[in-house]
Steps between C-alpha positions, in 0.01 A plus 500: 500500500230296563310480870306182635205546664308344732167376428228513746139361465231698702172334534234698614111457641213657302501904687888475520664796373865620439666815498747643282615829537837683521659669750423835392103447621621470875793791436247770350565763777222782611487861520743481854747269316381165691462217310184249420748227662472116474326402773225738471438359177528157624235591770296689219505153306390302787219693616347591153528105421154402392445826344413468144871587303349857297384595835849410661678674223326805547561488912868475413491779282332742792661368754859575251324810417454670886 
């Protein structure tokens, strides 16, 4: 069976960037069983925006990490 999909055309500003990432980033859980959660991410995102992406990367990966 064939699906239809929409198509969607994103136009973006020179320093735009967009995210992909699955849902197992924000479900990773810590030592205590509590999740990294969605909006933590979100708010990791938005304050680490003008950081340079390797440096961002490796924030996520700490912050994933403790």
């Amino acid at each position: 069976m064939l699906k239809h999909w929409d198509e969607h055309t994103l136009i973006f500003v020179t320093g735009s960037r967009l995210y992909f990432f699955s849902d197992s980033i924000s479900d990773q859980s810590n030592a205590e069983g509590f999740s990294f959660g969605k909006h933590r991410l979100k708010a990791m995102l938005q304050h680490l925006e003008q950081t340079p992406s390797d440096v961002l990367t490796n924030e996520i990966g700490s912050a994933l990490r403790s």
